[in-house]
mmCIF entry with sequence, helices, sheets and N, C-alpha, C, O atoms, coordinates in Angstrom:
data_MODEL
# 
_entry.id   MODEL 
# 
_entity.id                         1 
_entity.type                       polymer 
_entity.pdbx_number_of_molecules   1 
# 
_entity_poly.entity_id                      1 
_entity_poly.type                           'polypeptide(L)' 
_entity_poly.nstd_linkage                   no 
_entity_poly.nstd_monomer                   no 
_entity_poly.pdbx_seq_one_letter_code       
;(UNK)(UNK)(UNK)(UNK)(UNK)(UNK)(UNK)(UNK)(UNK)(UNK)(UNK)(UNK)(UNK)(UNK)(UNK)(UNK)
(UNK)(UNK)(UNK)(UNK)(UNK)(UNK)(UNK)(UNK)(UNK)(UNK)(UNK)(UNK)(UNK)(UNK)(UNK)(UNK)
(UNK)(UNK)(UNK)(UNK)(UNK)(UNK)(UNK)(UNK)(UNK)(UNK)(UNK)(UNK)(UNK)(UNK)(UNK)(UNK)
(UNK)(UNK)(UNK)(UNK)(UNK)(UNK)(UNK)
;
_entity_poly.pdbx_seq_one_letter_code_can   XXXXXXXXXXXXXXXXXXXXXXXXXXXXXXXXXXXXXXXXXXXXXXXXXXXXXXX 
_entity_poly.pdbx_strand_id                 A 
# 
loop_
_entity_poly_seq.entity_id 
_entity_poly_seq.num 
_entity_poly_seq.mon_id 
_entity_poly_seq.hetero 
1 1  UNK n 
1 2  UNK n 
1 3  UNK n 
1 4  UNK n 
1 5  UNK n 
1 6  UNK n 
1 7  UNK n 
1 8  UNK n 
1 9  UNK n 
1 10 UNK n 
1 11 UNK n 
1 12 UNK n 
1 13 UNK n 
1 14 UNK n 
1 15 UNK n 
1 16 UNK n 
1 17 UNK n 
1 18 UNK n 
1 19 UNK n 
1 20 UNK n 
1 21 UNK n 
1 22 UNK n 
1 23 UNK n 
1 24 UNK n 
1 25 UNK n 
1 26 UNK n 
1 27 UNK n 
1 28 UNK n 
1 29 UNK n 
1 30 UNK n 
1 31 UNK n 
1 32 UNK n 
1 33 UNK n 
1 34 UNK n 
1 35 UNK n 
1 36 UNK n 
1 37 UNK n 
1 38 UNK n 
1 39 UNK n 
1 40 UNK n 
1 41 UNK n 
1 42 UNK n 
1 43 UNK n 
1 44 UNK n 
1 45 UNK n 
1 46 UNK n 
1 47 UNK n 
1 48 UNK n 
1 49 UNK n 
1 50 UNK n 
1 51 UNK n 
1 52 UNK n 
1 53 UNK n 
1 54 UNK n 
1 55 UNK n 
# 
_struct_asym.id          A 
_struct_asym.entity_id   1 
# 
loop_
_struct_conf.conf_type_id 
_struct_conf.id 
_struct_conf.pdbx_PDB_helix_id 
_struct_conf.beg_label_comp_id 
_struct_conf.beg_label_asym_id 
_struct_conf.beg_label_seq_id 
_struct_conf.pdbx_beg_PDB_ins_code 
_struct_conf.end_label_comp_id 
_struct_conf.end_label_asym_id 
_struct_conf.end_label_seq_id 
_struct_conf.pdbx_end_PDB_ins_code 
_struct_conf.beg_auth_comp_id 
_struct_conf.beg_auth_asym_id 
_struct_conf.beg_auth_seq_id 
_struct_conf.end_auth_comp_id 
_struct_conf.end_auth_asym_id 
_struct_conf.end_auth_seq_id 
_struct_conf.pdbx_PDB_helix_class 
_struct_conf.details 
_struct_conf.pdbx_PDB_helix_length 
HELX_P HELX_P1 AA1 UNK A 7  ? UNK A 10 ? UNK A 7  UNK A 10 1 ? 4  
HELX_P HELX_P2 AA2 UNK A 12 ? UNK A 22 ? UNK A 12 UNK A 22 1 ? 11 
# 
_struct_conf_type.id          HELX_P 
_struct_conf_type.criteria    ? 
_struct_conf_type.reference   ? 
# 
loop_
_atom_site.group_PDB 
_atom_site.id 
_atom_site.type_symbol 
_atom_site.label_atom_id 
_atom_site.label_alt_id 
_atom_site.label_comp_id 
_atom_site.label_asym_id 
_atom_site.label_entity_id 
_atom_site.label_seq_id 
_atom_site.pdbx_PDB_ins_code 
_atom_site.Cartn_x 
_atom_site.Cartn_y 
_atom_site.Cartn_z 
_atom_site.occupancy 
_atom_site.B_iso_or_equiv 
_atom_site.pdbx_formal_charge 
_atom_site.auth_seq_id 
_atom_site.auth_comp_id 
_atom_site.auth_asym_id 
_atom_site.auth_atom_id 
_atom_site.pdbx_PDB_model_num 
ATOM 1   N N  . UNK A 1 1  ? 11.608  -1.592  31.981  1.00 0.00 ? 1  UNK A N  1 
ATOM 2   C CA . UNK A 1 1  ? 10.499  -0.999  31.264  1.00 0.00 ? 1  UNK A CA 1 
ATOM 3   C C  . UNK A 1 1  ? 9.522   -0.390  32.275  1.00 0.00 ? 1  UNK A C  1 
ATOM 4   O O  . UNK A 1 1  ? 9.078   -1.216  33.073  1.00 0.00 ? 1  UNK A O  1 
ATOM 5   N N  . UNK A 1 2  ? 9.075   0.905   32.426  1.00 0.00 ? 2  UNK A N  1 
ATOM 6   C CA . UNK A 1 2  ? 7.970   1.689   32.812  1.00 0.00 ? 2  UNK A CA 1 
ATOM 7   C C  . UNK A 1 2  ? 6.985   1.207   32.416  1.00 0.00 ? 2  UNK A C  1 
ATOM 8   O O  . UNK A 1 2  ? 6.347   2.002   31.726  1.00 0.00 ? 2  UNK A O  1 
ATOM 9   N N  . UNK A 1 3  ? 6.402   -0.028  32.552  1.00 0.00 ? 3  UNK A N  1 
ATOM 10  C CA . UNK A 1 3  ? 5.147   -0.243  32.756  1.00 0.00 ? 3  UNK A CA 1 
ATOM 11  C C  . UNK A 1 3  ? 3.667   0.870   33.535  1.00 0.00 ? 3  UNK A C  1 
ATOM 12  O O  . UNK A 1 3  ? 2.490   0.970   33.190  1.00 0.00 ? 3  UNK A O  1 
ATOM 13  N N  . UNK A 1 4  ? 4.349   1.451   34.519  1.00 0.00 ? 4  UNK A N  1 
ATOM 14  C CA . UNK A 1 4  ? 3.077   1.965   35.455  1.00 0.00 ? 4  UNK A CA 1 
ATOM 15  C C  . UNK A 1 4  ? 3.346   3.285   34.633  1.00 0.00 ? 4  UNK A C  1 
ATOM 16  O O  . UNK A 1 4  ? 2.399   4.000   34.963  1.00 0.00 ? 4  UNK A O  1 
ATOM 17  N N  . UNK A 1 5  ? 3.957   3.848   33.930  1.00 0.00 ? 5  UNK A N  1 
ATOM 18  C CA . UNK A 1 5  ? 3.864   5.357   33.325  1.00 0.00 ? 5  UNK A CA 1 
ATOM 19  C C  . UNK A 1 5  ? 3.224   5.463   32.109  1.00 0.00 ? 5  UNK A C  1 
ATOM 20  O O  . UNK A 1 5  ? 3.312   4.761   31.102  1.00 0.00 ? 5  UNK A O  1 
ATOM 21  N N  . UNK A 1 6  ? 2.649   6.318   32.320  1.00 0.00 ? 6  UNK A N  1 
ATOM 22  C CA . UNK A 1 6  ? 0.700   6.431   31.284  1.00 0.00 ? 6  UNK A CA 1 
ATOM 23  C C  . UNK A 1 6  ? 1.645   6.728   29.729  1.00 0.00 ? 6  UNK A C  1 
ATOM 24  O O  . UNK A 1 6  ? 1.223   6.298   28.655  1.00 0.00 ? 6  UNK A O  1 
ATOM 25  N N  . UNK A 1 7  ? 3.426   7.808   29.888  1.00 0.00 ? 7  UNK A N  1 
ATOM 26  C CA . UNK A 1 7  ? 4.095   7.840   28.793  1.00 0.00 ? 7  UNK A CA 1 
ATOM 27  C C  . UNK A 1 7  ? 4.187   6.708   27.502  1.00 0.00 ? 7  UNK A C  1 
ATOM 28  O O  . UNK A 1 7  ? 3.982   6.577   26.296  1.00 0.00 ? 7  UNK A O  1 
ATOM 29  N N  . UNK A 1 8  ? 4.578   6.123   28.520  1.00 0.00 ? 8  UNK A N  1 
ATOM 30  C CA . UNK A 1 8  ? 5.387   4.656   27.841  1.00 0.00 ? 8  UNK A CA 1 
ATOM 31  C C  . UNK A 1 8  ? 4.218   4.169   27.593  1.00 0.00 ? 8  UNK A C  1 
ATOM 32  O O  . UNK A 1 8  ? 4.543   3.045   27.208  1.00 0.00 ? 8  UNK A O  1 
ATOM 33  N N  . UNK A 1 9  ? 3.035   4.204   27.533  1.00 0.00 ? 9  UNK A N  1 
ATOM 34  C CA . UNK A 1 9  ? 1.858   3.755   26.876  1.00 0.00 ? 9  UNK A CA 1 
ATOM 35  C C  . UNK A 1 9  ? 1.270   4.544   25.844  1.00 0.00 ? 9  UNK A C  1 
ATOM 36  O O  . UNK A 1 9  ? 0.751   3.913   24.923  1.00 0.00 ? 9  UNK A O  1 
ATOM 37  N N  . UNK A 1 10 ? 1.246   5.582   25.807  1.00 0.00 ? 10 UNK A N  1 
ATOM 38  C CA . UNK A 1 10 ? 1.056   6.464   24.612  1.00 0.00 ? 10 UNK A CA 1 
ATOM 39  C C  . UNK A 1 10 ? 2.295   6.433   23.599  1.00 0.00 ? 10 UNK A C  1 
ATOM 40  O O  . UNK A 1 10 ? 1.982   6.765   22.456  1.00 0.00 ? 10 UNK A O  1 
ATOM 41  N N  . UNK A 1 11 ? 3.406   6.158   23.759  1.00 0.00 ? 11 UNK A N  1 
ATOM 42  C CA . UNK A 1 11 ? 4.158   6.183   23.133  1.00 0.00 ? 11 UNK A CA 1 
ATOM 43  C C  . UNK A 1 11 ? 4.112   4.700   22.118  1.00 0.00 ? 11 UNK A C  1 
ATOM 44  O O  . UNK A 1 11 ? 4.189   4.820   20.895  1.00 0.00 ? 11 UNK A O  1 
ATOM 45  N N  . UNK A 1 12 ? 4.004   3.578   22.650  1.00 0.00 ? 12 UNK A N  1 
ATOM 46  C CA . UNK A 1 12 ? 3.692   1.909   22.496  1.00 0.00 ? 12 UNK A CA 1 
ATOM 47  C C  . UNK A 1 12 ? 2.259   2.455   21.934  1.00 0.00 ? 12 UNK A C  1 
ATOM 48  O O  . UNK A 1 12 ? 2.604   2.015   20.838  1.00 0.00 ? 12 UNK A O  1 
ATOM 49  N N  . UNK A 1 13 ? 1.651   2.716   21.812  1.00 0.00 ? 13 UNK A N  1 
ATOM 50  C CA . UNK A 1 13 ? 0.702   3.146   21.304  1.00 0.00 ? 13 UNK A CA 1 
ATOM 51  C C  . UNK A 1 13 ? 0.578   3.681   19.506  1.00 0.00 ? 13 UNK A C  1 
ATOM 52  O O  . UNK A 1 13 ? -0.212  3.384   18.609  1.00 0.00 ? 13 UNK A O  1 
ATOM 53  N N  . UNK A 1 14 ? 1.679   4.513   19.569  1.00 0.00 ? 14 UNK A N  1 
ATOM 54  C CA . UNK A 1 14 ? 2.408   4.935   18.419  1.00 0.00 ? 14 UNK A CA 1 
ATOM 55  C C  . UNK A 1 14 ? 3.267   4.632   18.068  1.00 0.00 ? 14 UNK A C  1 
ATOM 56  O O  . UNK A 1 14 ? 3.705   5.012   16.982  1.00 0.00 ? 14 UNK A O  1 
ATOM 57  N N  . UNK A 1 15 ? 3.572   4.217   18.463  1.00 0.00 ? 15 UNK A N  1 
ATOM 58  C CA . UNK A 1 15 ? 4.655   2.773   17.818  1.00 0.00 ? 15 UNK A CA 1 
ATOM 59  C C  . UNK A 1 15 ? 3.977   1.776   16.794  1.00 0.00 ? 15 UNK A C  1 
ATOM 60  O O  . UNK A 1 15 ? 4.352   1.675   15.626  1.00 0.00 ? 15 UNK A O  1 
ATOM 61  N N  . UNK A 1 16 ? 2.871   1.000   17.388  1.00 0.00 ? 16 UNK A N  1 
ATOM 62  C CA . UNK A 1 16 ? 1.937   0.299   16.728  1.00 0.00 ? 16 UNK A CA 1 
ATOM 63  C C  . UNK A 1 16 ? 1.092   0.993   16.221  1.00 0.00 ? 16 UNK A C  1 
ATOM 64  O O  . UNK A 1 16 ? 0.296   0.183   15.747  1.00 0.00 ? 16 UNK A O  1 
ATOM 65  N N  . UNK A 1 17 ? 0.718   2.053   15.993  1.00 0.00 ? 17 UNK A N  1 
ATOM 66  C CA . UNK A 1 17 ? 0.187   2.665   14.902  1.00 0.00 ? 17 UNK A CA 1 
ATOM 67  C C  . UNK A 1 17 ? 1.024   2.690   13.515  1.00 0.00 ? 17 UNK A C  1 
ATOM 68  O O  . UNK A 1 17 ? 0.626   2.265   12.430  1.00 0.00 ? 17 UNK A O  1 
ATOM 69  N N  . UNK A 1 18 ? 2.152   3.230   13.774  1.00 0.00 ? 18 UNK A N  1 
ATOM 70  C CA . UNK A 1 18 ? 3.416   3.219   12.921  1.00 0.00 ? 18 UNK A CA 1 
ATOM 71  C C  . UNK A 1 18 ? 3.653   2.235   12.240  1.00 0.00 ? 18 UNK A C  1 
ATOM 72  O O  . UNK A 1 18 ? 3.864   2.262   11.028  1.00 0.00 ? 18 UNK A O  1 
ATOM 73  N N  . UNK A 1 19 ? 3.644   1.157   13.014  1.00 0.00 ? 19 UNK A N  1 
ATOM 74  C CA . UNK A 1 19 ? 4.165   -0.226  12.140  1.00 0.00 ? 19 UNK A CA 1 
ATOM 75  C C  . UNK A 1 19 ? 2.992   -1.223  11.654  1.00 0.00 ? 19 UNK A C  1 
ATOM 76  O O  . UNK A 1 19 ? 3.164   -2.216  10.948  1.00 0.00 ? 19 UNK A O  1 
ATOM 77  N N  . UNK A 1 20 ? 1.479   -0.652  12.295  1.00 0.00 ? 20 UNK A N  1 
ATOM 78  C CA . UNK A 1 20 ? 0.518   -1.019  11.145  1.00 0.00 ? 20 UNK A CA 1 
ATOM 79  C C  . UNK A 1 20 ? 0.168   -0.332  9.524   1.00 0.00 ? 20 UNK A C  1 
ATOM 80  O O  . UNK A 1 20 ? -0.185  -0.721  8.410   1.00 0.00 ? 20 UNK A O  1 
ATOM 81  N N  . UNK A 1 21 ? 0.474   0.750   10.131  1.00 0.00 ? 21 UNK A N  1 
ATOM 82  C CA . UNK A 1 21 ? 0.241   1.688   8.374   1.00 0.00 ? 21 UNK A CA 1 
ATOM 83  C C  . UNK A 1 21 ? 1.319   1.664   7.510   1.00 0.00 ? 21 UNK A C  1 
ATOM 84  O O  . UNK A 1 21 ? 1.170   1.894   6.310   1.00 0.00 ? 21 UNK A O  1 
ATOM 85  N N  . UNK A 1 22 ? 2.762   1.319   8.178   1.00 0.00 ? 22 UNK A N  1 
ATOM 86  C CA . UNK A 1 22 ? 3.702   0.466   7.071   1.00 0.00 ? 22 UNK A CA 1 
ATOM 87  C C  . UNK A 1 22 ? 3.698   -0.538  6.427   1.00 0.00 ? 22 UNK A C  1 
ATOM 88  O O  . UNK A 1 22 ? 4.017   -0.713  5.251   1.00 0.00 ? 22 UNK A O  1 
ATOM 89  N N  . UNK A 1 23 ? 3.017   -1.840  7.836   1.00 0.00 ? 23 UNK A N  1 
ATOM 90  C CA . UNK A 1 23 ? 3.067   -3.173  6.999   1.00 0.00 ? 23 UNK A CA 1 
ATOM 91  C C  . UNK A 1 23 ? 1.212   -3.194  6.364   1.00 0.00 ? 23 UNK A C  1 
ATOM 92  O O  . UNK A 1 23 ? 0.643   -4.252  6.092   1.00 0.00 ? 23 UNK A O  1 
ATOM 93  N N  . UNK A 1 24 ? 0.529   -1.787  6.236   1.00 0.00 ? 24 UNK A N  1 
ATOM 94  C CA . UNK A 1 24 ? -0.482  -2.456  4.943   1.00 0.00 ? 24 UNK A CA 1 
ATOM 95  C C  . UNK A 1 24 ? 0.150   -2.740  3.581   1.00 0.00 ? 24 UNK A C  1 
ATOM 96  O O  . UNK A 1 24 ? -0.111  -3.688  2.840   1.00 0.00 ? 24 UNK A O  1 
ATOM 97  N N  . UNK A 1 25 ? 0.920   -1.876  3.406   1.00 0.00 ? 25 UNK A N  1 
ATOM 98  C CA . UNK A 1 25 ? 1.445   -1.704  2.283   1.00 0.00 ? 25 UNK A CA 1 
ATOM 99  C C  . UNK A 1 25 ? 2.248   -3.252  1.979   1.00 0.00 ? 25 UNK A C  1 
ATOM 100 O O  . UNK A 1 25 ? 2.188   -3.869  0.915   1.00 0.00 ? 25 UNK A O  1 
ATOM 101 N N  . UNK A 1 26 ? 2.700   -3.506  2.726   1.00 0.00 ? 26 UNK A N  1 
ATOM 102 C CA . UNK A 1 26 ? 3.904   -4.958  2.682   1.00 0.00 ? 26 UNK A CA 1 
ATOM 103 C C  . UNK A 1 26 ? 2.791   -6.015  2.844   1.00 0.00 ? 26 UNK A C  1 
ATOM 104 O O  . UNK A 1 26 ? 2.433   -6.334  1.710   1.00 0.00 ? 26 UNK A O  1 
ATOM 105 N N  . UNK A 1 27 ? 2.248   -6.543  3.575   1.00 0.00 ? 27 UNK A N  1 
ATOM 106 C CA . UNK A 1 27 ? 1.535   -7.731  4.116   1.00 0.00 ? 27 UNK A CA 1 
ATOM 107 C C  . UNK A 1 27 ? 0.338   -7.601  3.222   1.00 0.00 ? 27 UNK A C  1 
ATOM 108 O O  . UNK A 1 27 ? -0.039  -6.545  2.715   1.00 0.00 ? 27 UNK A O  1 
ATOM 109 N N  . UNK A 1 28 ? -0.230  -8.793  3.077   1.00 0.00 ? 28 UNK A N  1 
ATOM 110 C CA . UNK A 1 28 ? -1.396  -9.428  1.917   1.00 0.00 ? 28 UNK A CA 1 
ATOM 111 C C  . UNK A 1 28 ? -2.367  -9.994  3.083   1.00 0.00 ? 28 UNK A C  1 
ATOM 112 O O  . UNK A 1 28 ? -2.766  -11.124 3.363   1.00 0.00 ? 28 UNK A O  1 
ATOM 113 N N  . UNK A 1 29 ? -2.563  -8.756  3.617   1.00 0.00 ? 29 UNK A N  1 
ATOM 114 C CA . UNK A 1 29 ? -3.830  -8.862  4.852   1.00 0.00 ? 29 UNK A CA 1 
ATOM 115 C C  . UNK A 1 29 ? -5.163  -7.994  4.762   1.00 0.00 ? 29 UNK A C  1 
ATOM 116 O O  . UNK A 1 29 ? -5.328  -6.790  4.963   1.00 0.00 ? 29 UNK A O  1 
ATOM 117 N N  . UNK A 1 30 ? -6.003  -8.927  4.418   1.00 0.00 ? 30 UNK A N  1 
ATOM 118 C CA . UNK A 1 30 ? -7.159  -7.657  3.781   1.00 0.00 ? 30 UNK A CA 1 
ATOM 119 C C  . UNK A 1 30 ? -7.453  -6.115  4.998   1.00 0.00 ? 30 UNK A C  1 
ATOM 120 O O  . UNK A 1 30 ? -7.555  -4.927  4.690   1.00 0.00 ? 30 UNK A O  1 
ATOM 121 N N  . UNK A 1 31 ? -7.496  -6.541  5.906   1.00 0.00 ? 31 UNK A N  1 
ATOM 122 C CA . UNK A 1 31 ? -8.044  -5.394  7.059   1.00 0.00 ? 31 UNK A CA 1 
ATOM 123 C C  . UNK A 1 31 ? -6.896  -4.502  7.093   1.00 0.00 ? 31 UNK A C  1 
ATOM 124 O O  . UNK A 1 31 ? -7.337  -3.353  7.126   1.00 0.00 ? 31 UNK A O  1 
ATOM 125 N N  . UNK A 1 32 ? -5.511  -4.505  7.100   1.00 0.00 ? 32 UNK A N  1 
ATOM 126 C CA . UNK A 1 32 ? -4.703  -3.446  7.150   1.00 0.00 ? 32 UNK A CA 1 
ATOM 127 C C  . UNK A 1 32 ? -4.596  -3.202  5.672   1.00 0.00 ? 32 UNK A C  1 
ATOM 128 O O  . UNK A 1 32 ? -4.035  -2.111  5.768   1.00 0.00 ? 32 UNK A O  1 
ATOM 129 N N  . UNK A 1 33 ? -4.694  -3.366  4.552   1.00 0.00 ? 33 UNK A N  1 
ATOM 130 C CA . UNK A 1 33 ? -4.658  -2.680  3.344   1.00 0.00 ? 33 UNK A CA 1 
ATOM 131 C C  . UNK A 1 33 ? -5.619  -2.319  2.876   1.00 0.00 ? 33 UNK A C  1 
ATOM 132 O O  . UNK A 1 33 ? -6.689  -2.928  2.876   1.00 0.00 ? 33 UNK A O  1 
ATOM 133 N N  . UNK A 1 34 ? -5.336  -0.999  2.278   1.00 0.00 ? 34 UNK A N  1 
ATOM 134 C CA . UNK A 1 34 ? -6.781  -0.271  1.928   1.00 0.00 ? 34 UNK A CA 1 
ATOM 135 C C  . UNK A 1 34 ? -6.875  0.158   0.159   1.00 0.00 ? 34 UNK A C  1 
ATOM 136 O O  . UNK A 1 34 ? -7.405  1.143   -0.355  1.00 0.00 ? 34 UNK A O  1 
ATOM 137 N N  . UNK A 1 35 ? -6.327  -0.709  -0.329  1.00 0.00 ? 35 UNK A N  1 
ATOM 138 C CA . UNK A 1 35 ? -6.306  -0.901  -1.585  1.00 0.00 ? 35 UNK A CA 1 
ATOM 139 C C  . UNK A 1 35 ? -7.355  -1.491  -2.024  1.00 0.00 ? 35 UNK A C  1 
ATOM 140 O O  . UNK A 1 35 ? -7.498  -2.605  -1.521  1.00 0.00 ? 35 UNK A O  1 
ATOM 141 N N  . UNK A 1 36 ? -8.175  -1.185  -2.783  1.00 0.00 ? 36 UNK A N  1 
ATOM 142 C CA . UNK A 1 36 ? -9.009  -2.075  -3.518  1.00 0.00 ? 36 UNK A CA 1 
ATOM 143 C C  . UNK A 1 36 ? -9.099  -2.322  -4.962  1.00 0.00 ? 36 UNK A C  1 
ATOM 144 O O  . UNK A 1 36 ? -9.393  -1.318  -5.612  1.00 0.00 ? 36 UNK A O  1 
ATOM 145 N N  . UNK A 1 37 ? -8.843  -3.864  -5.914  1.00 0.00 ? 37 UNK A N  1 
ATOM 146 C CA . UNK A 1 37 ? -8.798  -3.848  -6.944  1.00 0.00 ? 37 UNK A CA 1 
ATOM 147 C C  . UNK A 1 37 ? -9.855  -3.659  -7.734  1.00 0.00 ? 37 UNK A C  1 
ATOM 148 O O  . UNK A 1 37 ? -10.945 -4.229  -7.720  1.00 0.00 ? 37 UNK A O  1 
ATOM 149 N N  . UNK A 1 38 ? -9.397  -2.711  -8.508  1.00 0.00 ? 38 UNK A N  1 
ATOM 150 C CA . UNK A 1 38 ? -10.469 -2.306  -9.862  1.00 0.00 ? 38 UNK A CA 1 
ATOM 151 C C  . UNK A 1 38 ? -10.135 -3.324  -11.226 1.00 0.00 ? 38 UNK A C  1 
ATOM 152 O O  . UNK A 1 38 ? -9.295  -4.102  -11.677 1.00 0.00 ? 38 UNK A O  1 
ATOM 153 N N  . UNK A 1 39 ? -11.319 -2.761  -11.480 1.00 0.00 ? 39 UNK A N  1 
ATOM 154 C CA . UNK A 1 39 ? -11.482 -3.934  -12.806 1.00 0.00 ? 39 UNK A CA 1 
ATOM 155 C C  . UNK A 1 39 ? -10.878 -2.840  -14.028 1.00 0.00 ? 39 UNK A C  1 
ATOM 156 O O  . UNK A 1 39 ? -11.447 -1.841  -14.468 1.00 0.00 ? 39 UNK A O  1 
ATOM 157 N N  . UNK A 1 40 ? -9.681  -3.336  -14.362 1.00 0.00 ? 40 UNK A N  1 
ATOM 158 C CA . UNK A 1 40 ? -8.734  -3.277  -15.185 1.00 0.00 ? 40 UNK A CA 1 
ATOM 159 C C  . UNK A 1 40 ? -9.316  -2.880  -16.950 1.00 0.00 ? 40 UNK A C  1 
ATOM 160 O O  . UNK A 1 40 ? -9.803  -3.881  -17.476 1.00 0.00 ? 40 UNK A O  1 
ATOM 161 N N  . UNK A 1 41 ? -9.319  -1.851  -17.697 1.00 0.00 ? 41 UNK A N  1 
ATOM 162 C CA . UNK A 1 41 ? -9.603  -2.415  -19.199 1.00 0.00 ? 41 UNK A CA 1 
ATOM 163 C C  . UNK A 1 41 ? -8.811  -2.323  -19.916 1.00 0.00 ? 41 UNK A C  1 
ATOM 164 O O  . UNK A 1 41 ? -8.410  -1.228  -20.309 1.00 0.00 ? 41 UNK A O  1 
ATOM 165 N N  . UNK A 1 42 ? -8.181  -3.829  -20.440 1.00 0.00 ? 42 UNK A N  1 
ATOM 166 C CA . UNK A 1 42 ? -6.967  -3.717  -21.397 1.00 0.00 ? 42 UNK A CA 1 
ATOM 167 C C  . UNK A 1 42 ? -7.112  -2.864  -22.540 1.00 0.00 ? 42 UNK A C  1 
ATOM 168 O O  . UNK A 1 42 ? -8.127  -2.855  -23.237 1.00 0.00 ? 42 UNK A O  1 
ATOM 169 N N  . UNK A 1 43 ? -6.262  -2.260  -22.704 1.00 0.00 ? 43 UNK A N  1 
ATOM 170 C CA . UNK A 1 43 ? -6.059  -1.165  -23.831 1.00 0.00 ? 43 UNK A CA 1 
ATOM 171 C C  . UNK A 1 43 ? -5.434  -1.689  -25.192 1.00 0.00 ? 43 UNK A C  1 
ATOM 172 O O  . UNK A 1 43 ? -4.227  -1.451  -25.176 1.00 0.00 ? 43 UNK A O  1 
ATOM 173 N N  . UNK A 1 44 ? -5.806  -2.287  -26.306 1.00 0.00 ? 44 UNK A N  1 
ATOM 174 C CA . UNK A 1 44 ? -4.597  -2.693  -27.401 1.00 0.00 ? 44 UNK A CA 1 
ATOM 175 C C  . UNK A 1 44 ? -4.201  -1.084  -27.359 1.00 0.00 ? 44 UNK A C  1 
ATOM 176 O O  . UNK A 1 44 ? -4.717  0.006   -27.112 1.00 0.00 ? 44 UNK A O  1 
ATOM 177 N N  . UNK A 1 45 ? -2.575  -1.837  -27.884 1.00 0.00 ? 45 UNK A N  1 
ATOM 178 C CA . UNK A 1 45 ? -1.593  -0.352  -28.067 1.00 0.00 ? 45 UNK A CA 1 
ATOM 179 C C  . UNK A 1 45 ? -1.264  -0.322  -29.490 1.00 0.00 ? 45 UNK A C  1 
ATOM 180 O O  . UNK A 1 45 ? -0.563  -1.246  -29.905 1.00 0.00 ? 45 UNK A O  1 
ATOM 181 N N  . UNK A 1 46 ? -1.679  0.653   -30.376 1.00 0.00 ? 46 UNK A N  1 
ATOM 182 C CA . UNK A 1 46 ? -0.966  1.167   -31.824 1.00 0.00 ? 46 UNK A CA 1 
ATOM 183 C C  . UNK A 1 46 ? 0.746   0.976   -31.839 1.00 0.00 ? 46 UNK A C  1 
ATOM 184 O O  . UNK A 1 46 ? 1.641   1.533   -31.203 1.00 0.00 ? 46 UNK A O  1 
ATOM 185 N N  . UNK A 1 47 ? 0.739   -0.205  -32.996 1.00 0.00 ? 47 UNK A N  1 
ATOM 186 C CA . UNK A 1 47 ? 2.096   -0.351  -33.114 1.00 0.00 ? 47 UNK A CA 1 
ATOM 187 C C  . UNK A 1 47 ? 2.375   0.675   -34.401 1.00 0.00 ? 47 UNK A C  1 
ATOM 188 O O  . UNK A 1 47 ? 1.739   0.873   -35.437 1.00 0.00 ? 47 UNK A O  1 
ATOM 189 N N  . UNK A 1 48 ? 3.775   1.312   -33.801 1.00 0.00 ? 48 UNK A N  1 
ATOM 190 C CA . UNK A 1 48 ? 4.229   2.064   -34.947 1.00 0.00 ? 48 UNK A CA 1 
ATOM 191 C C  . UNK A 1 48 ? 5.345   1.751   -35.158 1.00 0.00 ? 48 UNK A C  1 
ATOM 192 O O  . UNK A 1 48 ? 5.930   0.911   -34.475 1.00 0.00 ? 48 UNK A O  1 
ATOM 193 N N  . UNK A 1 49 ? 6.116   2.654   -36.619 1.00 0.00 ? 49 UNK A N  1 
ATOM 194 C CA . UNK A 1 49 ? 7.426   2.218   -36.793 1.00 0.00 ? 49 UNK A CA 1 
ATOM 195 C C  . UNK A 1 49 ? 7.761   3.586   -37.586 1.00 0.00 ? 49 UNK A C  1 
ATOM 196 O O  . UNK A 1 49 ? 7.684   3.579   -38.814 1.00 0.00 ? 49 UNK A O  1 
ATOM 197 N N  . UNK A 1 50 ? 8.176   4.896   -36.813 1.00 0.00 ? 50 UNK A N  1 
ATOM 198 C CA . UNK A 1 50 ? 8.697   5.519   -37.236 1.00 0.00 ? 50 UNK A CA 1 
ATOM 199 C C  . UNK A 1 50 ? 7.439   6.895   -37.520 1.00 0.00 ? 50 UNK A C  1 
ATOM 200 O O  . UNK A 1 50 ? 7.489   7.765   -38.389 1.00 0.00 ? 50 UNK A O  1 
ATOM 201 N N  . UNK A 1 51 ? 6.190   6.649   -36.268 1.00 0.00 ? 51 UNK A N  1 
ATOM 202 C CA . UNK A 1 51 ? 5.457   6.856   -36.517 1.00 0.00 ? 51 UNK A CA 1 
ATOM 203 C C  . UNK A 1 51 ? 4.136   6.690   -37.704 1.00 0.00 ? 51 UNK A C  1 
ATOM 204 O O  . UNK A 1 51 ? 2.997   7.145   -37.809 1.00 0.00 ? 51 UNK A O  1 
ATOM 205 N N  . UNK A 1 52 ? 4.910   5.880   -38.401 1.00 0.00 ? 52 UNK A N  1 
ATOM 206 C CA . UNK A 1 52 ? 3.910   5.434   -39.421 1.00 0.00 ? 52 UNK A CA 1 
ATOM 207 C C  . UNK A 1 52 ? 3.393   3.957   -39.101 1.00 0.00 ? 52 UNK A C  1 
ATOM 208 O O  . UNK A 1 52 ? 4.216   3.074   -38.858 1.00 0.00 ? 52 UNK A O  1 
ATOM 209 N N  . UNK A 1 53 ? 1.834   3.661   -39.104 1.00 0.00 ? 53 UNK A N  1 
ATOM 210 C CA . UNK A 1 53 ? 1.662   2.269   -38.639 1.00 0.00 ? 53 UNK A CA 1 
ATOM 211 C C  . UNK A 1 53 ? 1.802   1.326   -40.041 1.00 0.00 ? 53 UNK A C  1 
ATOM 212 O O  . UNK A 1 53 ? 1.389   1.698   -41.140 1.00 0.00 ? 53 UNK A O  1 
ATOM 213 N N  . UNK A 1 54 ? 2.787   -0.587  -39.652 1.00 0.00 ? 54 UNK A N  1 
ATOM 214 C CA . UNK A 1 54 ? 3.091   -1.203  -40.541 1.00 0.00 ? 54 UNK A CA 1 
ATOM 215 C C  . UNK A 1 54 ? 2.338   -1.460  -41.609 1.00 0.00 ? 54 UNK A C  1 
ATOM 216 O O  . UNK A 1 54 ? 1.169   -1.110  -41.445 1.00 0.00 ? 54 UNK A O  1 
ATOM 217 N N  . UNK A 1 55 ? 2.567   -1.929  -42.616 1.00 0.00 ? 55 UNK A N  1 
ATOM 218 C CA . UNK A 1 55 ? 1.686   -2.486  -43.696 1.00 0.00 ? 55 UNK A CA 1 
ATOM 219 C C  . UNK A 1 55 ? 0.943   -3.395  -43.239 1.00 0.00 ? 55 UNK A C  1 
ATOM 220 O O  . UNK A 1 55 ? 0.148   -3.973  -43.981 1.00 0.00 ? 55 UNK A O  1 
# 
């Protein structure tokens, strides 16, 4: 391994860039995911049957 070449450090560099912005998505780690949950409003859904709603 090229340790003393400035390459192989920019490159390791982007490497771990790479495999942090993949595993936000995978890992249940607040600082690498940038998801934030919203407050949800359940919707009732119209039951139909044939487009006409039941008796």
């Amino acid at each position: 391994m090229p340790v003393g070449d400035w390459q192989f450090w920019v490159v390791s560099l982007v490497v771990l860039a790479a495999a942090g912005w993949l595993a936000r998505g995978v890992l249940p780690v607040p600082w690498l995911s940038r998801r934030r949950r919203r407050a949800r409003r359940e919707r009732r859904a119209t039951l139909t049957i044939g487009g006409k709603a039941p008796r």
